[in-house]
C-alpha positions as a Python dict, from the first residue, in 0.01 Angstrom:
ca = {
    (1, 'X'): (0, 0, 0),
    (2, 'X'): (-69, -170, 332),
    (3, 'X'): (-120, 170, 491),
    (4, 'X'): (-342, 334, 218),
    (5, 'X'): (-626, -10, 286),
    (6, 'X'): (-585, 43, 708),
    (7, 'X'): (-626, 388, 636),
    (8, 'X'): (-945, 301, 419),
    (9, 'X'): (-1092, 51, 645),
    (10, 'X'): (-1083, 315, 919),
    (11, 'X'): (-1240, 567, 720),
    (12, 'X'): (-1523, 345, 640),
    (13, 'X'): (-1536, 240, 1034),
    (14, 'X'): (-1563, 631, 1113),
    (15, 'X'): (-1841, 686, 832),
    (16, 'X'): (-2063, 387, 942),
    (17, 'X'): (-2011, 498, 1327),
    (18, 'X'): (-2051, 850, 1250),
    (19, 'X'): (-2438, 741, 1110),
    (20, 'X'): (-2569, 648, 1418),
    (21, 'X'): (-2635, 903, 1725),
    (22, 'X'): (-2445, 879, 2057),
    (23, 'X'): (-2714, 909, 2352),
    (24, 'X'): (-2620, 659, 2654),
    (25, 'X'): (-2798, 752, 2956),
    (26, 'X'): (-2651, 946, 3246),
    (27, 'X'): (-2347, 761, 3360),
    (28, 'X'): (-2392, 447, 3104),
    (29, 'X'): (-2036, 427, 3066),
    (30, 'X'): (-2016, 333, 3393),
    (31, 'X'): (-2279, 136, 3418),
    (32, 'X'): (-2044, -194, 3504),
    (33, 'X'): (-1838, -28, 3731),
    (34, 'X'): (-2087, -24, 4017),
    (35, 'X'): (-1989, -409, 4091),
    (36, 'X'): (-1713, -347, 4328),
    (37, 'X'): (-1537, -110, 4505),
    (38, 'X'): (-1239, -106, 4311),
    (39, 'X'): (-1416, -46, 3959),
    (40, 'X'): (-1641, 255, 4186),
    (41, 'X'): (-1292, 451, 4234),
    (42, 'X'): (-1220, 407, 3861),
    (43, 'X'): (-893, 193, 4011),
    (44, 'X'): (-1009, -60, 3668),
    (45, 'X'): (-743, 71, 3454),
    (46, 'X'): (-686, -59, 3103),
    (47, 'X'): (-330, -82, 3270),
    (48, 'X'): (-409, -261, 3561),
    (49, 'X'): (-433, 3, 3801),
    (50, 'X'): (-198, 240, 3898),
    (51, 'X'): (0, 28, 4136),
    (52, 'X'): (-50, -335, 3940),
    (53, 'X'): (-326, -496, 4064),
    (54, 'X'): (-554, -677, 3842),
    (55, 'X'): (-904, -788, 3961),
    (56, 'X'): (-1184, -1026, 3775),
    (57, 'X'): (-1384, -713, 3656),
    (58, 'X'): (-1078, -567, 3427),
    (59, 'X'): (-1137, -798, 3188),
    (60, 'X'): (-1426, -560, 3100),
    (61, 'X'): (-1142, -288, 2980),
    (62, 'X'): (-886, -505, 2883),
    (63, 'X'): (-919, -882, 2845),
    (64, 'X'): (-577, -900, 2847),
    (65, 'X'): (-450, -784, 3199),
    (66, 'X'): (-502, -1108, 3394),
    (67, 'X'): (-216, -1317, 3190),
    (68, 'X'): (44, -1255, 3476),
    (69, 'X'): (-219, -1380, 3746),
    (70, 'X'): (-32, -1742, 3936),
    (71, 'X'): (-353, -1821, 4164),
    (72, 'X'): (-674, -1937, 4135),
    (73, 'X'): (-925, -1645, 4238),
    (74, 'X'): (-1255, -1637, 4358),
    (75, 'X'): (-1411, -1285, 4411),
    (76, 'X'): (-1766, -1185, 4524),
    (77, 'X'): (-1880, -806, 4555),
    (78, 'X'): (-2152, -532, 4527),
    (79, 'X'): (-2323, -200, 4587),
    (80, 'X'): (-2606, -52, 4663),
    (81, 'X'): (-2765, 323, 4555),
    (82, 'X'): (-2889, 552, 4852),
    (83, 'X'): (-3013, 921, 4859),
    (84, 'X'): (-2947, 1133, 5110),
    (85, 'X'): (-3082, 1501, 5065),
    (86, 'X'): (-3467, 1427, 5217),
    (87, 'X'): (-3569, 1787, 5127),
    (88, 'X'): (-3544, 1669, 4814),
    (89, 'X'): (-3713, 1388, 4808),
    (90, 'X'): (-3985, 1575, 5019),
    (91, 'X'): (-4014, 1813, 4756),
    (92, 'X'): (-4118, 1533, 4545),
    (93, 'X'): (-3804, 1395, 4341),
    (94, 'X'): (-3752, 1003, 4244),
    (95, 'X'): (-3617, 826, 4521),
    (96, 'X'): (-3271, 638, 4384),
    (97, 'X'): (-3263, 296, 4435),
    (98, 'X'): (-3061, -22, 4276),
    (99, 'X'): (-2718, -236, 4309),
    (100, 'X'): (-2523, -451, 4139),
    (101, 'X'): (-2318, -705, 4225),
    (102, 'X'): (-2041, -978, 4083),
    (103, 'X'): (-1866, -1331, 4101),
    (104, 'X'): (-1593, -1403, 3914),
    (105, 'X'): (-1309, -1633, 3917),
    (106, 'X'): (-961, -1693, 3768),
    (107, 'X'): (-800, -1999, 3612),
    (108, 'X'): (-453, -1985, 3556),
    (109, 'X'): (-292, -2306, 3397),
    (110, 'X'): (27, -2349, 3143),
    (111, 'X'): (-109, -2222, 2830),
    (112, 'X'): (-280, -1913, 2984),
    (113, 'X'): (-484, -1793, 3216),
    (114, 'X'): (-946, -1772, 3196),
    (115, 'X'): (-1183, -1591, 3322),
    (116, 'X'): (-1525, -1551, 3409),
    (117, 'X'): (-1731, -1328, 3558),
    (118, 'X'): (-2111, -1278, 3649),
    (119, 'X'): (-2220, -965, 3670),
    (120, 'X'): (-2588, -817, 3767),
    (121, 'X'): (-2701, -452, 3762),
    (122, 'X'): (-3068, -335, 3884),
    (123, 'X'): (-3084, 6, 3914),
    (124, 'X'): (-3475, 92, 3802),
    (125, 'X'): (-3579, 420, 3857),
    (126, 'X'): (-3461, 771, 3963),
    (127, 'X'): (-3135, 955, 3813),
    (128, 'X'): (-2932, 625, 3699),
    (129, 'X'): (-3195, 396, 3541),
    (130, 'X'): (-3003, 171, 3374),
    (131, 'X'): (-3290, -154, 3389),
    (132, 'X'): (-3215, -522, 3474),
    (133, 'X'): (-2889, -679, 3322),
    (134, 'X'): (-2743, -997, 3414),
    (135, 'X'): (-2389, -1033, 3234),
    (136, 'X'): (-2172, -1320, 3105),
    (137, 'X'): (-1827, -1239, 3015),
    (138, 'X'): (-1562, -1466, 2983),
    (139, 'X'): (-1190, -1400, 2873),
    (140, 'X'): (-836, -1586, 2799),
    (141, 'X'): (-524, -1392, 2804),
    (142, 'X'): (-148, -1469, 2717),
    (143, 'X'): (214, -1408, 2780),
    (144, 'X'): (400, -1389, 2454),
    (145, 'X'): (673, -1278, 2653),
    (146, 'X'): (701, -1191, 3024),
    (147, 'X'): (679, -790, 2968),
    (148, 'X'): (376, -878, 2672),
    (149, 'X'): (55, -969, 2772),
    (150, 'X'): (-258, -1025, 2454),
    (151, 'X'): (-591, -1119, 2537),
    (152, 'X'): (-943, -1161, 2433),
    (153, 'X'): (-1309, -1175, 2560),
    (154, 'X'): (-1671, -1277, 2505),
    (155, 'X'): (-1956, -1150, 2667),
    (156, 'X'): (-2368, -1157, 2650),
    (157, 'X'): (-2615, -1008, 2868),
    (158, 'X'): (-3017, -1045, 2896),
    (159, 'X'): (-3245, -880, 3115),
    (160, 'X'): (-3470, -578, 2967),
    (161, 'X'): (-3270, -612, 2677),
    (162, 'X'): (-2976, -798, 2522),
    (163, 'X'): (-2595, -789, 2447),
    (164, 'X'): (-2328, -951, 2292),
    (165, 'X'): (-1995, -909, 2149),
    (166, 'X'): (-1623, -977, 2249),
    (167, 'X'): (-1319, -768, 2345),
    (168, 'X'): (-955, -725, 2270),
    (169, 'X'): (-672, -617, 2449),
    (170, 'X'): (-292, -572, 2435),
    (171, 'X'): (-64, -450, 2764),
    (172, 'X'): (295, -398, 2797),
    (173, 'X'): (541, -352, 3101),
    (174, 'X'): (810, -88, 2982),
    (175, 'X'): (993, -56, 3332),
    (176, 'X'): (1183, 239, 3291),
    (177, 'X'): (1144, 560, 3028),
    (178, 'X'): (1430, 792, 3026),
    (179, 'X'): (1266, 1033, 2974),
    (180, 'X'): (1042, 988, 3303),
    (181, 'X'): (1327, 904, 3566),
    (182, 'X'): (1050, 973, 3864),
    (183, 'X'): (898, 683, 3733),
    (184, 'X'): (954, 241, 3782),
    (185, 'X'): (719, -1, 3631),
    (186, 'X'): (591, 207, 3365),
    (187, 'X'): (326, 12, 3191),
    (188, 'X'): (121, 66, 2862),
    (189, 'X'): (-149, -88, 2744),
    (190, 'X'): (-473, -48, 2474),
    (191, 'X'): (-788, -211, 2405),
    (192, 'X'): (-1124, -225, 2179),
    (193, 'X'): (-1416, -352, 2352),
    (194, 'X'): (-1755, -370, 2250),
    (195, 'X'): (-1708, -554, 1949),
    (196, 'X'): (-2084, -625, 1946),
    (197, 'X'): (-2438, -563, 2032),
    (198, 'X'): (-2487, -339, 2294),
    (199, 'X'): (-2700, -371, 2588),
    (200, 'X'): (-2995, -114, 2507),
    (201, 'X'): (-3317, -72, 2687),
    (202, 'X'): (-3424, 224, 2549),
    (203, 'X'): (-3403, 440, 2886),
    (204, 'X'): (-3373, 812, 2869),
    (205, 'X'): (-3044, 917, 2716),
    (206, 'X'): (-2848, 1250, 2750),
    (207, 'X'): (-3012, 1398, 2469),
    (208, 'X'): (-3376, 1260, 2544),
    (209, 'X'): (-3573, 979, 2481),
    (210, 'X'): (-3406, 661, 2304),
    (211, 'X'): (-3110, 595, 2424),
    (212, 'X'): (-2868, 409, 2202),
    (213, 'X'): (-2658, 90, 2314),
    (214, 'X'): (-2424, 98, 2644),
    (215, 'X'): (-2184, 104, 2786),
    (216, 'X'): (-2096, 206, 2392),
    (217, 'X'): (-2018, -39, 2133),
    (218, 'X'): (-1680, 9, 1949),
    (219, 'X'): (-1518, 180, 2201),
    (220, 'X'): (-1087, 234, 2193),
    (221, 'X'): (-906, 266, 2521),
    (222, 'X'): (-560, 334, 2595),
    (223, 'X'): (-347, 417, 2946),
    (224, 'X'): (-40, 441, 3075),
    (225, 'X'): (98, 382, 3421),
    (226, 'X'): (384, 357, 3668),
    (227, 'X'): (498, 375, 3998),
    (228, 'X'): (602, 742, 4185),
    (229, 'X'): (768, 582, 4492),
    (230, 'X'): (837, 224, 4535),
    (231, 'X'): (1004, 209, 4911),
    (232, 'X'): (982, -100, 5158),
    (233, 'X'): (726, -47, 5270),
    (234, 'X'): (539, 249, 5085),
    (235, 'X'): (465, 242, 4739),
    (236, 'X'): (212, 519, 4554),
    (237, 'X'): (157, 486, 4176),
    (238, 'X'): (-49, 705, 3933),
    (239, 'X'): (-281, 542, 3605),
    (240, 'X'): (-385, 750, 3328),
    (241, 'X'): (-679, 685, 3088),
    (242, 'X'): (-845, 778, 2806),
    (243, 'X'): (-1121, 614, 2622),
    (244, 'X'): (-1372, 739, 2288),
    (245, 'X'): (-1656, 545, 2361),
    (246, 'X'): (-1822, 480, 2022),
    (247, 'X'): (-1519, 682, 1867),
    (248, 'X'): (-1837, 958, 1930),
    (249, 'X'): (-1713, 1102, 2316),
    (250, 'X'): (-1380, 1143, 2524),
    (251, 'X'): (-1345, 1008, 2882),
    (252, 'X'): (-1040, 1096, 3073),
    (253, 'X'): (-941, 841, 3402),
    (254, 'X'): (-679, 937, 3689),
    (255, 'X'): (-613, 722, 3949),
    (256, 'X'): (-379, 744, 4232),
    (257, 'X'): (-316, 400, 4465),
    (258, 'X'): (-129, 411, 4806),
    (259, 'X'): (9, 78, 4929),
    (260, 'X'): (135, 66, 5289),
    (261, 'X'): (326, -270, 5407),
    (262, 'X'): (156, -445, 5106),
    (263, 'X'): (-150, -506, 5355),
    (264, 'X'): (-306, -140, 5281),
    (265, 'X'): (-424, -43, 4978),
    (266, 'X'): (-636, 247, 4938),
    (267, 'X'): (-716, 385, 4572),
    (268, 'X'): (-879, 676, 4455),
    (269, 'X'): (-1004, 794, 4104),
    (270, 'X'): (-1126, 1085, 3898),
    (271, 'X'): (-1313, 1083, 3572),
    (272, 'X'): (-1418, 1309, 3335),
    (273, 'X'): (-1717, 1243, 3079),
    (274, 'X'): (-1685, 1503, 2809),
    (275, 'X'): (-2027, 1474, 2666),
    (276, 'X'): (-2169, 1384, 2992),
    (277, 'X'): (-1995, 1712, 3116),
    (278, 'X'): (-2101, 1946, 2904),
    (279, 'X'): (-2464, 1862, 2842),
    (280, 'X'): (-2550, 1802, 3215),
    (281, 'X'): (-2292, 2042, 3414),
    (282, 'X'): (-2266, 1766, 3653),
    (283, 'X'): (-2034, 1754, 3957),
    (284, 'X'): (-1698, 1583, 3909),
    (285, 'X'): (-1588, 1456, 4301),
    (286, 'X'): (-1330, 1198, 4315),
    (287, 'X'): (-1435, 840, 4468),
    (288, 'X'): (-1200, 594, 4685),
    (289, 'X'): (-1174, 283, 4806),
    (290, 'X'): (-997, 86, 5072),
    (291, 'X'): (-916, -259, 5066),
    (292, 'X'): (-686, -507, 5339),
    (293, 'X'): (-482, -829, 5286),
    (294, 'X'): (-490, -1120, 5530),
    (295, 'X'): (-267, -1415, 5501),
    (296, 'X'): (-475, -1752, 5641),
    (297, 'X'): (-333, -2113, 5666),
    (298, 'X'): (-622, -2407, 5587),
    (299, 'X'): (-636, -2763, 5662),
    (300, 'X'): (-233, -2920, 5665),
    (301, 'X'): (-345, -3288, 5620),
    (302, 'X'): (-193, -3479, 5354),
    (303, 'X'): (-470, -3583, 5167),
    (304, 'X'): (-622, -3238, 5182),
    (305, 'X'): (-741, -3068, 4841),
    (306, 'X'): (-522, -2733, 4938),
    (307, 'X'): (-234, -2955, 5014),
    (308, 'X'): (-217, -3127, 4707),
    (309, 'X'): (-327, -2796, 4524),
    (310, 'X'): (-56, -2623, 4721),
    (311, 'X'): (-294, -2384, 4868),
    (312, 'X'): (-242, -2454, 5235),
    (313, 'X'): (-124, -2077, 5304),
    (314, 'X'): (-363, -1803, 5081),
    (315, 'X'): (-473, -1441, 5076),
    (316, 'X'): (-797, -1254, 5175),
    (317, 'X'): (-870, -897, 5075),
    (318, 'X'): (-1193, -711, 5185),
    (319, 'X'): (-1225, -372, 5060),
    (320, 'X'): (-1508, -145, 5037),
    (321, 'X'): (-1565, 189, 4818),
    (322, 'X'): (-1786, 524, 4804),
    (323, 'X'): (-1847, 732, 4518),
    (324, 'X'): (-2089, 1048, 4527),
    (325, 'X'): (-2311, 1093, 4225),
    (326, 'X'): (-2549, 1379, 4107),
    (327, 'X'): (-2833, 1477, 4264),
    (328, 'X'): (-2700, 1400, 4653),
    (329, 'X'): (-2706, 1018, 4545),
    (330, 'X'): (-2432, 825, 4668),
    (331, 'X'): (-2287, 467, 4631),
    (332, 'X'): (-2122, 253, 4880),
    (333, 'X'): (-1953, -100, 4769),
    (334, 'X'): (-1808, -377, 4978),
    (335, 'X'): (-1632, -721, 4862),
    (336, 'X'): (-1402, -977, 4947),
    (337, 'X'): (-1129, -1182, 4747),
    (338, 'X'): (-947, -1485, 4783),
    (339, 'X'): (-618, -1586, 4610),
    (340, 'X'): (-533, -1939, 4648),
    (341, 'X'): (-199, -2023, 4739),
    (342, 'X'): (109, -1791, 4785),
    (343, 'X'): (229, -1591, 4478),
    (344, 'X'): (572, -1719, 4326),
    (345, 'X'): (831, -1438, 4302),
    (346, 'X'): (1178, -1625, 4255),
    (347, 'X'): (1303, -1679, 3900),
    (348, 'X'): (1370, -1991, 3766),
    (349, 'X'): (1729, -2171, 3819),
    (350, 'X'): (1900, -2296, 3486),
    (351, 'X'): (2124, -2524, 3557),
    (352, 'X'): (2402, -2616, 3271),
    (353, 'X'): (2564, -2938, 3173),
    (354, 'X'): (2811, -3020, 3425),
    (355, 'X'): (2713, -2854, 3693),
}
């Protein structure tokens, strides 16, 4: 019986979806992903990434990712838009211009971990015209058990328009699958996002005027990811992605991450836009980026705050990322993050009575 009114629920879901049209503009779906160099090489898995490595900005995909996080992070990035081909823009085409850029932070504490994140697109005029969006999100995730992460977000934006809705997501570290022997810290996870009013200021879409709401409302992701090789001091892993924005389109996400004496990291990411694909014929080039971890001591005096916060020795990563878009535009994207603290990797010691 329980089956036959889930079944019915998401049969009336489908019908009410089904009513309105799907017509984001070009590269809507992305439209957040411009804010740092690892969402510009699609490394913002709803898995974490393909080696596990969650930034502020997943909790866009999957609210639920950053319950495993220890430190208190602060991370501050953008991008900017430039055109290259000057024939073209001789010849009279729209010159591309825009960025975007983020802060967010994490706060991990007993009962779970928060997030927030502030997020601002401009990107105006030429091939991505997206408008002006400043974004809010916020997110709290949980360990039910260490392999079983659950998590949920909230978000509103305002600019030339206005959004707001919340998120859900679920993620799960499986290890091993016999099935896959190749394969060590296989991880799956899902998520809905968009549970909401979507950001819509009725740009051009990909079937003409009127775009509807992006990136899409109601949209159901899933992945699945795991490490290849996992040696001292090499370790490659592979993400895979699929998403139905607005249950209405199909986007598929590879990602392959190289990590080289756990100071290297360089990630790079394919995508494919079904709808996106077919009605433009546009040109599918993978994007990377490259990102380096420094180890710095601060102040060691007692009454210090990163003493007493146990933050005396922390972590720095700067990374930067490229992607090539239509129309010889391309996007560069630079940022920095800082992990408080040192990351704690022994297990707990139980000690019995009498011991």
């Amino acid at each position: 019986m329980l089956k036959k009114y889930l079944f019915s629920i998401l049969l009336v879901i489908a019908g009410v979806i089904s009513v309105f049209a799907y017509n984001p503009p070009m590269y809507g779906e992305d439209m957040y992903n411009f804010v740092s160099p690892e969402a510009l090489s699609f490394g913002n898995s709803v898995t974490g990434g393909a080696i596990q490595s969650v930034a502020v900005e997943d909790i866009a995909v999957n609210p639920a990712l950053v319950a495993g996080e220890q430190r208190f992070t602060l991370k501050l990035s953008g991008s900017l838009l430039f055109q290259s081909n000057e024939a073209a823009l001789a010849s009279g085409f729209e010159k591309q211009k825009g960025g975007a850029a983020q802060l967010g932070m994490l706060f991990p504490s007993r009962i779970g971990v928060a997030a927030a994140d502030f997020q601002f697109v401009s990107m105006t005029q030429g091939a991505l015209n997206f408008g002006n969006s400043f974004m809010i999100r916020g997110a709290f995730a949980k360990d039910l058990i260490d392999d079983l992460y659950v998590g949920m977000g909230l978000y509103g934006s305002f600019g030339d328009n206005w959004s707001v809705g919340a998120d859900l997501g679920l993620w799960c570290n499986l290890h091993t699958i016999k099935w896959l022997p190749f394969m060590s810290d296989c991880r799956w996870a899902c998520a809905v996002t968009g549970l909401g009013k979507a950001y819509n200021p009725n740009v051009r879409g990909l079937y003409g005027e009127n775009s509807s709401g992006f990136p899409s409302p109601f949209t159901i992701r899933m992945g699945f990811a795991g490490n290849l090789m996992n040696f001292k001091n090499f370790k490659t892993g592979l993400s895979l992605d699929l998403s139905f924005p607005y249950v209405q389109n199909v986007v598929f996400n590879c990602a392959l991450d190289f990590l080289i004496f756990n100071v290297v990291s360089l990630k790079t990411g394919w995508e494919f836009n079904m709808r996106e694909t077919i009605q433009t014929q546009k040109v599918i080039i993978p994007s990377a980026s490259l990102s380096c971890k420094f180890n710095f001591t601060t102040s060691k005096k007692d009454d210090s705050i990163f003493v007493k916060q146990g933050w005396s020795k922390s972590e720095m990563d700067i990374s930067g990322g490229y992607r090539y878009i239509d129309g010889n535009i391309h996007a560069a994207s630079a940022g920095v993050t800082i992990r408080a603290g040192q990351k704690d990797n022994e297990k707990p010691v139980i000690i019995l009575w009498g011991e």
